[in-house]
KELUMMI-118447 format. One record per residue (C-alpha): x negated, y, z negated; residue in three letters; residue number from 1. Coordinates in nm, 4 decimals, padded with zeros to 6 digits, always signed. Layout:
BEGIN
- px; py; pz; resn; resi
- X; Y; Z; ALA; NUM
...
***
This chain:
BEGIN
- px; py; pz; resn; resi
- -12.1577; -09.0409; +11.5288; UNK; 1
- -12.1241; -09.0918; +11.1354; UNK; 2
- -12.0388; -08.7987; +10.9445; UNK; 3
- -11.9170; -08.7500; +10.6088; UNK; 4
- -11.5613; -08.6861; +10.5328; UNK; 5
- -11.4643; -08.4859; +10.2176; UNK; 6
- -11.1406; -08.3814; +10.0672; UNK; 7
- -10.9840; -08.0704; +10.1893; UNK; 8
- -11.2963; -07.9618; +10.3464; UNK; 9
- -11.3594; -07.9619; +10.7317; UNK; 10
- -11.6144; -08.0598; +10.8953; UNK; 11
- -11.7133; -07.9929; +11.2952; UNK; 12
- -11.8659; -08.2813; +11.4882; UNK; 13
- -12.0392; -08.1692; +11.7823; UNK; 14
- -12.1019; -08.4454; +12.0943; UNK; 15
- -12.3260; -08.3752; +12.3902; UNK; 16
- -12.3304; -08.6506; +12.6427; UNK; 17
- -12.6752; -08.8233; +12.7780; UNK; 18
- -12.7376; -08.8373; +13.1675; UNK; 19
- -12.8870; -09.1524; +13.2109; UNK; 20
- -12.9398; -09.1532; +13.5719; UNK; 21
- -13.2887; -08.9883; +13.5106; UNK; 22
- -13.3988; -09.1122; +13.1158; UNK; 23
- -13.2059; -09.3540; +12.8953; UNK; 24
- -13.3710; -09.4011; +12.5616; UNK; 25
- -13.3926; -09.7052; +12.3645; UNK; 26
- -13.3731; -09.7181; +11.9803; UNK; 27
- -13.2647; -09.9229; +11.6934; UNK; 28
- -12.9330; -09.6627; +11.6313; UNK; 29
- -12.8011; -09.7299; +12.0227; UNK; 30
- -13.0235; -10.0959; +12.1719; UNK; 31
- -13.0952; -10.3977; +12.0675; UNK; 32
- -13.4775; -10.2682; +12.0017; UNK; 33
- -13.5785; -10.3893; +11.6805; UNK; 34
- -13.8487; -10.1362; +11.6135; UNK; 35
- -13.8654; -09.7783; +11.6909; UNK; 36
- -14.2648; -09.8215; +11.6877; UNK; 37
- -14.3669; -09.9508; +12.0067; UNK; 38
- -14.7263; -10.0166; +12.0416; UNK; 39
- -14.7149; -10.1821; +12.4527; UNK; 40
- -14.4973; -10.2506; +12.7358; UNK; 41
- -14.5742; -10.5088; +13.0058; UNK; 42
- -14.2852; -10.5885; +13.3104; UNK; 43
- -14.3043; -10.9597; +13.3714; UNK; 44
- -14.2751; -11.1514; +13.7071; UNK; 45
- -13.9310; -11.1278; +13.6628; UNK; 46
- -13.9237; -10.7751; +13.5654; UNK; 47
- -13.8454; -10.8717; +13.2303; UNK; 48
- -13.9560; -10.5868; +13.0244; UNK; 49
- -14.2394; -10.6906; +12.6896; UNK; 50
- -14.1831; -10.4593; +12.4268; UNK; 51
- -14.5139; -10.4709; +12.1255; UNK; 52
- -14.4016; -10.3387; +11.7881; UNK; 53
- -14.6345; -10.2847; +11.4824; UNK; 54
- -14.4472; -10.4915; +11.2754; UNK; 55
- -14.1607; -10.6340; +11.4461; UNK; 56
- -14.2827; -10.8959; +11.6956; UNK; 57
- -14.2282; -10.8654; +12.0768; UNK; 58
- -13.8728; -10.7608; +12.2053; UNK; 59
- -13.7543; -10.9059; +12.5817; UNK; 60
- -13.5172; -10.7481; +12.7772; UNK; 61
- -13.3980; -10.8466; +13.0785; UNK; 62
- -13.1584; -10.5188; +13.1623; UNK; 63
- -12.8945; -10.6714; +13.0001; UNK; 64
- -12.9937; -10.8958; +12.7021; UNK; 65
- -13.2236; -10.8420; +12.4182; UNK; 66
- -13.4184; -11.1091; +12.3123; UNK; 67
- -13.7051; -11.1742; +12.0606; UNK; 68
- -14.0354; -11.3360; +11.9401; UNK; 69
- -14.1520; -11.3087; +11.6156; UNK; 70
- -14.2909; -11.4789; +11.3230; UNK; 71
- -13.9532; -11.6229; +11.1867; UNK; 72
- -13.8598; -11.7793; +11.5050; UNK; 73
- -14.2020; -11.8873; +11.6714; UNK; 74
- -14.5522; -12.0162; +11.6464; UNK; 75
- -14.6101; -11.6618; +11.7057; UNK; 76
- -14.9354; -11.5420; +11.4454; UNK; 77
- -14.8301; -11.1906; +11.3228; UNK; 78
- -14.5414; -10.9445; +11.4035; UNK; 79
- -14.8163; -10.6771; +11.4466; UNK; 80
- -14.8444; -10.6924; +11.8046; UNK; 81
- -15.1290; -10.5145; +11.9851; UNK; 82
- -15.1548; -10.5761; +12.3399; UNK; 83
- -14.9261; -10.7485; +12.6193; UNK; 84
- -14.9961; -10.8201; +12.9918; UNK; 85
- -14.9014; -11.1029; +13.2524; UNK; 86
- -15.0968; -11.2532; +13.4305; UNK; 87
- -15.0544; -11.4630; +13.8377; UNK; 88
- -14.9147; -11.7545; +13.6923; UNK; 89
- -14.6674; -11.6167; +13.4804; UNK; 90
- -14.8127; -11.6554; +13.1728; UNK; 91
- -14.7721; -11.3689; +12.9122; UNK; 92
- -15.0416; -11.2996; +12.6803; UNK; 93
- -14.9871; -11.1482; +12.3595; UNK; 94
- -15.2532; -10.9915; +12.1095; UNK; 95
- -15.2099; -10.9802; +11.7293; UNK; 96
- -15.4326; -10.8858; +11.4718; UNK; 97
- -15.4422; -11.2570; +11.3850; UNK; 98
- -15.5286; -11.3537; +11.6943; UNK; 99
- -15.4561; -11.4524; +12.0793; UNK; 100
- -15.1199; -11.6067; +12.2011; UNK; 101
- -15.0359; -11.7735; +12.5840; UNK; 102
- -14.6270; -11.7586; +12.6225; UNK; 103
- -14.5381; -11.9878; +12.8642; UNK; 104
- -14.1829; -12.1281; +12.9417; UNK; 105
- -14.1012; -12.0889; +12.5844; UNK; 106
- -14.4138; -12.2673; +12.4731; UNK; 107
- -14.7203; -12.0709; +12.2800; UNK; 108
- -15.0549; -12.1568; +12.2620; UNK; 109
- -15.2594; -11.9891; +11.9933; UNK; 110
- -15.6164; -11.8809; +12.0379; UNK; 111
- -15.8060; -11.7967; +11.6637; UNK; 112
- -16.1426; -11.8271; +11.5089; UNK; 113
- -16.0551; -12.1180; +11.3665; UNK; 114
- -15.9482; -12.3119; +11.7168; UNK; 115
- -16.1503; -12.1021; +11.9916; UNK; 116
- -16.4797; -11.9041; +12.0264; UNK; 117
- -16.2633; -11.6085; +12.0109; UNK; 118
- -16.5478; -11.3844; +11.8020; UNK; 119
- -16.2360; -11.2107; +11.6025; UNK; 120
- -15.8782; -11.2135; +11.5304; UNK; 121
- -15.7659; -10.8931; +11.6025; UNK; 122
- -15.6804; -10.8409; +12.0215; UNK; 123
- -15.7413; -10.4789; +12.0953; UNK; 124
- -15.6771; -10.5483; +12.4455; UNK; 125
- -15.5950; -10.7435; +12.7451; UNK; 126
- -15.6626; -10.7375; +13.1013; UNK; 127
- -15.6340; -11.0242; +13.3310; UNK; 128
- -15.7311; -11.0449; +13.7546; UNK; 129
- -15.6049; -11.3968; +13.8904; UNK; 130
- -15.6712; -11.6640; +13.6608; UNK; 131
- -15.9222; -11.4750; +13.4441; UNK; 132
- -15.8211; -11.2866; +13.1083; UNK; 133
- -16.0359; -11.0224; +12.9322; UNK; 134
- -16.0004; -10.9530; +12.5835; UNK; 135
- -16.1319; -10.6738; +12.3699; UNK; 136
- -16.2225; -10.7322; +12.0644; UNK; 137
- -16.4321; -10.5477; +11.7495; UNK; 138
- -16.6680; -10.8653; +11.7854; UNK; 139
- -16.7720; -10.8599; +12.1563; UNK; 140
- -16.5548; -10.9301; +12.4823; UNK; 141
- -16.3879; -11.2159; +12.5527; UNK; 142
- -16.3715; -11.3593; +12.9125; UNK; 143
- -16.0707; -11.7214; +12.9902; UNK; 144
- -16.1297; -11.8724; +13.3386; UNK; 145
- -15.9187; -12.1552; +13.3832; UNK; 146
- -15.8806; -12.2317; +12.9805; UNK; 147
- -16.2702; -12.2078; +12.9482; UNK; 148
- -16.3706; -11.9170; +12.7379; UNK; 149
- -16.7072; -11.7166; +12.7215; UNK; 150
- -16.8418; -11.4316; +12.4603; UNK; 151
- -17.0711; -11.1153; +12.5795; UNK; 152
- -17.2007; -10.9392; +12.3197; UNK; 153
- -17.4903; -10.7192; +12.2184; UNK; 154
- -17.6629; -11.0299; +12.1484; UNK; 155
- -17.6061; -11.2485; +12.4348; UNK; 156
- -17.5840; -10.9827; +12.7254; UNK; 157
- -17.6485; -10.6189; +12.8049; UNK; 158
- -17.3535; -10.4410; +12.7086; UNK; 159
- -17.4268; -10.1719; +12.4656; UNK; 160
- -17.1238; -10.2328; +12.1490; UNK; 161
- -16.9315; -10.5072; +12.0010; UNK; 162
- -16.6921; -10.2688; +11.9080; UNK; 163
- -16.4579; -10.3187; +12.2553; UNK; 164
- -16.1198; -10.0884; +12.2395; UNK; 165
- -15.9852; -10.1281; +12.5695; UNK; 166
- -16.0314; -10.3472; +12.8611; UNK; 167
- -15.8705; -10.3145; +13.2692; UNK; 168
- -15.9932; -10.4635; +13.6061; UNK; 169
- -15.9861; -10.3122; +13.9216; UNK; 170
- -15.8628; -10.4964; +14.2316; UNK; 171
- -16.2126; -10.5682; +14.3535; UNK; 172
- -16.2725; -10.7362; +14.0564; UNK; 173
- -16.5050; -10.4824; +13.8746; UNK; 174
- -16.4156; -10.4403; +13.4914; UNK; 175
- -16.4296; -10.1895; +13.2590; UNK; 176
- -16.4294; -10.1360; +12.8773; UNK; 177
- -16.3915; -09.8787; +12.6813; UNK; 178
- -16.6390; -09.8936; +12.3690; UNK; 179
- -16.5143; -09.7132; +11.9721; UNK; 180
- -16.8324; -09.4782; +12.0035; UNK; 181
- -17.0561; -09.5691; +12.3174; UNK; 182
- -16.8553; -09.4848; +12.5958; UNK; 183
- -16.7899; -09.6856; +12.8897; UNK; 184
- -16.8867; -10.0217; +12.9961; UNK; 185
- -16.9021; -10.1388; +13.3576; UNK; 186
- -16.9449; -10.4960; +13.4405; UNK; 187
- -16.9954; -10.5566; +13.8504; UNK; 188
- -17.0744; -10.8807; +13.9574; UNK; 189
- -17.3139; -11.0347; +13.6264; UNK; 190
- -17.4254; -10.6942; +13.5478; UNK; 191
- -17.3384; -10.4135; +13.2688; UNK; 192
- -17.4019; -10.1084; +13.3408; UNK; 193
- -17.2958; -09.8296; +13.0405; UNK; 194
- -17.1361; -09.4528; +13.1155; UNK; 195
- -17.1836; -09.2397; +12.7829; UNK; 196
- -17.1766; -08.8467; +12.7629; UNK; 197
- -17.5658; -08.8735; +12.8416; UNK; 198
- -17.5670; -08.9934; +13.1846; UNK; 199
- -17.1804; -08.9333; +13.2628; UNK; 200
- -16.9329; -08.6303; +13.3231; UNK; 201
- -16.7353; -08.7630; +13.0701; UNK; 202
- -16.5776; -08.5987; +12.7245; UNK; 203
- -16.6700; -08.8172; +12.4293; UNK; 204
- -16.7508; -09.1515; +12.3867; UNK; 205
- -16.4839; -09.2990; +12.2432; UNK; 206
- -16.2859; -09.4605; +12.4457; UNK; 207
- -15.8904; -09.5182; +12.3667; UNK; 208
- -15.7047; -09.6602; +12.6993; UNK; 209
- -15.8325; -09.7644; +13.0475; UNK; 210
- -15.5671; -09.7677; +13.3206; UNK; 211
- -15.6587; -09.8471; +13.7287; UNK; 212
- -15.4179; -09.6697; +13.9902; UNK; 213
- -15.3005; -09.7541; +14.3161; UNK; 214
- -15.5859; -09.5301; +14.5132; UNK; 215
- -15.8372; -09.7504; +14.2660; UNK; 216
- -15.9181; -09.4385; +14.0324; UNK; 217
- -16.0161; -09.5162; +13.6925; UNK; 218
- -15.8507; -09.3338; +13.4241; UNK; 219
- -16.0379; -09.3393; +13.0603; UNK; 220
- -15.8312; -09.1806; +12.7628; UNK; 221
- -16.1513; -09.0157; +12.5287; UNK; 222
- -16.0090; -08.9383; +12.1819; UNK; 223
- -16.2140; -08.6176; +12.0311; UNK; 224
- -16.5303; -08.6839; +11.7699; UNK; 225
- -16.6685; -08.3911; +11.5264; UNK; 226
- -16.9228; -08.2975; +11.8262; UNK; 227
- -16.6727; -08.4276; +12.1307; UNK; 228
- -16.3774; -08.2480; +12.2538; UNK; 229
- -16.1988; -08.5599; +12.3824; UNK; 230
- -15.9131; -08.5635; +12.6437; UNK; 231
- -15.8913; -08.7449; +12.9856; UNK; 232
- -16.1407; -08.8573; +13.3010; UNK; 233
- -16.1186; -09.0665; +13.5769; UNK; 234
- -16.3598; -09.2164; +13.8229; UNK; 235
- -16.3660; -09.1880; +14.1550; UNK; 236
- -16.5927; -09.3570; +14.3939; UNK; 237
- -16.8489; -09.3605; +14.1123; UNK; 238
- -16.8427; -08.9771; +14.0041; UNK; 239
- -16.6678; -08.8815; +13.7049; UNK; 240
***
């Protein structure tokens, strides 16, 4: 507690304890955290836990230690940190908005326009099944398999936007992506297939987080348009 202590006056400091045994917050006035801004959280093989901040870099913890990655002490691109998930190797992958990182053992490889096909710089998202790693971007999705990767967009394939917000894969291998104003995109097998407001239950088209359960429902976060109410669907053995 800090309170302010003035001359013949007194003040009343009030304390209320915390029971941690249910919630125990994390911030910059009582952790290691070095941003109260988180934008993702990813538990590692380890069950390290991956903390994205907006301008911060990535924070580790371990339950015990705080650790960090960030411009000043890595190859790491940009502090603004958009996206992190693991993948069944161990690797970590990390999206900025200046582009795609693999954290390995301490070692990062970085994935730009300048090195890669990767169509633009900015990650929106990551999702990764076995060796393969999707990326949403603003320029198309991004497929890795085994180091090689591969573009889709509107001009190469079927699906029905560049603009890719979100990305997740279910454990029979079907993906999804969520689109900035075209609703959903479903890849199965080499085809796209697209779920928008006009041939789905669904409540807008634009599409802000895509998250896979353990009974394989598909839960789409819709944020609300000037015609579109928004809010939250999932799928379940293809109905909406």
């Amino acid at each position: 507690v800090t309170t302010s202590v003035t001359s013949q006056k007194k003040t009343n400091v009030y304390l209320t304890l915390q029971d941690t045994t249910v919630w125990a917050d994390y911030k910059i006035s009582n952790s290691g955290i070095p941003s109260n801004t988180l934008t993702c959280v990813e538990i590692d093989l380890n069950q390290k836990i991956w903390m994205g901040t907006t301008n911060n870099g990535v924070a580790i913890f371990d339950k015990k230690e705080w650790s960090y990655l960030n411009t000043s002490n890595s190859l790491l691109p940009s502090n603004n940190i958009k996206s992190i998930k693991k993948d069944d190797n161990g690797n970590i992958w990390i999206g900025t908005d200046k582009g795609l990182v693999k954290y390995n053992n301490s070692i990062l490889q970085i994935y730009s326009t300048n090195n890669s096909v990767l169509p633009n710089n900015t990650i929106q998202d990551i999702a990764t099944s076995g060796n393969i790693v999707w990326i949403a971007t603003y320029s198309g999705l991004v497929k890795i398999d085994n180091g090689n990767m591969s573009v889709f967009n509107t001009s190469n394939s079927s699906i029905v936007s560049n603009q890719i917000t979100c990305v997740a894969v279910s454990k029979t291998g079907i993906l999804y992506a969520g689109t900035a104003q075209n609703g959903i995109i479903i890849k199965d097998g080499d085809t796209f297939y697209n779920k928008s407001t006009l041939n789905a239950n669904i409540p807008s088209n634009s599409i802000s987080t895509i998250e896979i359960d353990n009974q394989n429902n598909v839960w789409f976060g819709h944020l609300p348009t000037s015609s579109e109410s928004g809010g939250i669907s999932y799928l379940n053995n293809g109905v909406f």
